[in-house]
C-alpha positions in Angstrom: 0.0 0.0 0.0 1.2 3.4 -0.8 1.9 5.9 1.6 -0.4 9.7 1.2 3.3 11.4 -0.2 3.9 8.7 -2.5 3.3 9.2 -6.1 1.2 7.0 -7.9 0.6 5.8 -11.4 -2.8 6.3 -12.5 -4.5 4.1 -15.7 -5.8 5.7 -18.1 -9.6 6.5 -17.3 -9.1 6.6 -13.2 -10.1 10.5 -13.2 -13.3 10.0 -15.0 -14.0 6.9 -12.1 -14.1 9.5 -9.3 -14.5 6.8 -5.9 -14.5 8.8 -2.4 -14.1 7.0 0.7 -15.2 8.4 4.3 -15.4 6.8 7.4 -17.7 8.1 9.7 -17.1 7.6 13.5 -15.6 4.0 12.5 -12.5 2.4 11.4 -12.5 -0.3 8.3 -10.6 -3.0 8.2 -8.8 -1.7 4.3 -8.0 1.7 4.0 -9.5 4.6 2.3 -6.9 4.0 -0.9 -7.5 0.3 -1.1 -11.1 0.6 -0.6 -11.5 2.9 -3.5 -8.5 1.5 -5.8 -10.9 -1.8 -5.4 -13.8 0.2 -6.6 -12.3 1.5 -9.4 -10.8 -1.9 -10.5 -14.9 -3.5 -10.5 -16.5 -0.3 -12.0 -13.3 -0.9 -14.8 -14.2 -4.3 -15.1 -18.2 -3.6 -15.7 -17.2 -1.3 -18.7 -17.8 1.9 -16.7 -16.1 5.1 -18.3 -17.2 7.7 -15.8 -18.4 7.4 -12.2 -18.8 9.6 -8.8 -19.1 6.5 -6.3 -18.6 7.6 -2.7 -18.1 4.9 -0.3 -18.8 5.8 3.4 -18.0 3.7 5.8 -20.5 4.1 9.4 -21.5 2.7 12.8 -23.7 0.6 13.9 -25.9 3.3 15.1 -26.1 5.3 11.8 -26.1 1.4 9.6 -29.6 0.9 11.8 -31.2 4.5 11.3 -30.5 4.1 7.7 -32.1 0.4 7.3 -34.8 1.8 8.7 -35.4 5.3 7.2 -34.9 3.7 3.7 -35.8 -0.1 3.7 -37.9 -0.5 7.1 -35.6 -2.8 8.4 -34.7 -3.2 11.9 -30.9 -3.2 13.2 -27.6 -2.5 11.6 -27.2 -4.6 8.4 -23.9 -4.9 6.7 -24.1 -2.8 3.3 -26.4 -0.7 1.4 -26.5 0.7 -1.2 -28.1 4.2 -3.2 -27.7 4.4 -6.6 -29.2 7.6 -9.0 -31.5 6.4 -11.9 -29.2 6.0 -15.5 -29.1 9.3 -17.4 -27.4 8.9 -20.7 -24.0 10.4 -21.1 -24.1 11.1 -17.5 -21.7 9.4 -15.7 -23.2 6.4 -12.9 -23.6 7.7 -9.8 -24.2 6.4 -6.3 -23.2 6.2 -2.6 -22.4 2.7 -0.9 -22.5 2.6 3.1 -20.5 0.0 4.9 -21.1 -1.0 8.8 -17.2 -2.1 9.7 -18.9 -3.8 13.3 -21.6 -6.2 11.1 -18.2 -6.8 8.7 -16.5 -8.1 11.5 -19.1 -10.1 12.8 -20.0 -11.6 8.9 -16.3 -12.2 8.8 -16.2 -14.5 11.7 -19.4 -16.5 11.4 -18.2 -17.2 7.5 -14.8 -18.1 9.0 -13.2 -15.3 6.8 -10.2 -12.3 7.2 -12.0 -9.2 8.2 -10.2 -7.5 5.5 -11.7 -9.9 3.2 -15.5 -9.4 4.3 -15.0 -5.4 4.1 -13.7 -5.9 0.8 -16.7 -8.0 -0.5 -18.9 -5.5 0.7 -17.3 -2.7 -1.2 -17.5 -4.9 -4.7 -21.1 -5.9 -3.5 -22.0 -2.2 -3.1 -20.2 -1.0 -6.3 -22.1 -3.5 -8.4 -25.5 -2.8 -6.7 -24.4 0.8 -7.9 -24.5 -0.7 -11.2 -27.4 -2.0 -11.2 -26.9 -6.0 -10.0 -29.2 -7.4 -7.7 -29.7 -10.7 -6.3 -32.1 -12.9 -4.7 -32.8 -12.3 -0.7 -33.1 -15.8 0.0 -30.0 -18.5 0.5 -30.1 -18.2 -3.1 -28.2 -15.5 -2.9 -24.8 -17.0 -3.2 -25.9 -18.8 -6.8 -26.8 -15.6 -7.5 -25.1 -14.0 -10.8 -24.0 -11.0 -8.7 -22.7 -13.1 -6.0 -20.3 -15.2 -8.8 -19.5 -11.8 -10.2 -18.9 -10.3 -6.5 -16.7 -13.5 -5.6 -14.5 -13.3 -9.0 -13.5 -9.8 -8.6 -12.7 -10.2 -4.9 -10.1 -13.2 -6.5 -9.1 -11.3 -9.1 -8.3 -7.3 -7.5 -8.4 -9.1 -3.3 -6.8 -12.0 -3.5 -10.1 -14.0 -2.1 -13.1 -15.6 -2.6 -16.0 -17.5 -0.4 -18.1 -19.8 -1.6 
């Protein structure tokens, strides 16, 4: 991982996939850098050529008002996910919020790294940005996002689950 002074190559393309990471109150598991290089590796991936993707990383507190001022859900879940409506030549826009605490606790009832589970949940939120969804059942994992989630976590992570 590079250091804030470091320089740093950029790809061709990186400064039209504008990623912003924030953490609110919490501390990830990956860093800011590695938590939006990973984002800009899927949106890459899916074809994107221009993106403003902020990633926000929050509490369990704030995860819970969330699920429940926009999905009427109960408790702190682990990722969700806004994304603005398509506009042609515009470029795809949304915002992915991360609760480190349900990571951690995902991570270790999966008997997975931390940094691992945090990092699925940034690819799961980048491609709900982009329009994937899957099933809410245990058919999630059979799932077409959840292959596509679990091939770019082996291909830009270094890890996959099952």
């Amino acid at each position: 991982m590079t250091g804030a002074g470091d320089s740093r190559r950029t790809r061709a393309g990186d400064a039209a996939l504008q990623v912003s990471v924030n953490a609110e109150g919490t501390r990830a598991a990956i860093g800011r850098e590695a938590a939006a290089s990973l984002a800009r590796q899927v949106l890459r991936a899916e074809g994107v050529r221009a993106a403003m993707v902020s990633i926000t990383f929050v509490d369990e507190t704030e995860m819970a008002r969330l699920n429940w001022r926009h999905l009427r859900h109960r408790g702190p879940t682990d990722v969700i996910t806004f994304a603005l409506d398509p506009v042609p030549g515009a470029p795809v826009t949304g915002d992915v919020y991360i609760c480190p605490a349900v990571a951690r606790a995902h991570a270790a009832a999966h008997g997975v790294g931390v940094r691992e589970e945090t990092a699925r949940l940034v690819v799961h939120g980048v491609l709900h940005v982009l329009g994937h969804e899957h099933p809410e059942d245990e058919t999630r994992t059979a799932s077409p996002m959840w292959a596509a989630q679990e091939r770019y976590l082996r291909r830009y992570h270094g890890a996959a689950r099952a």
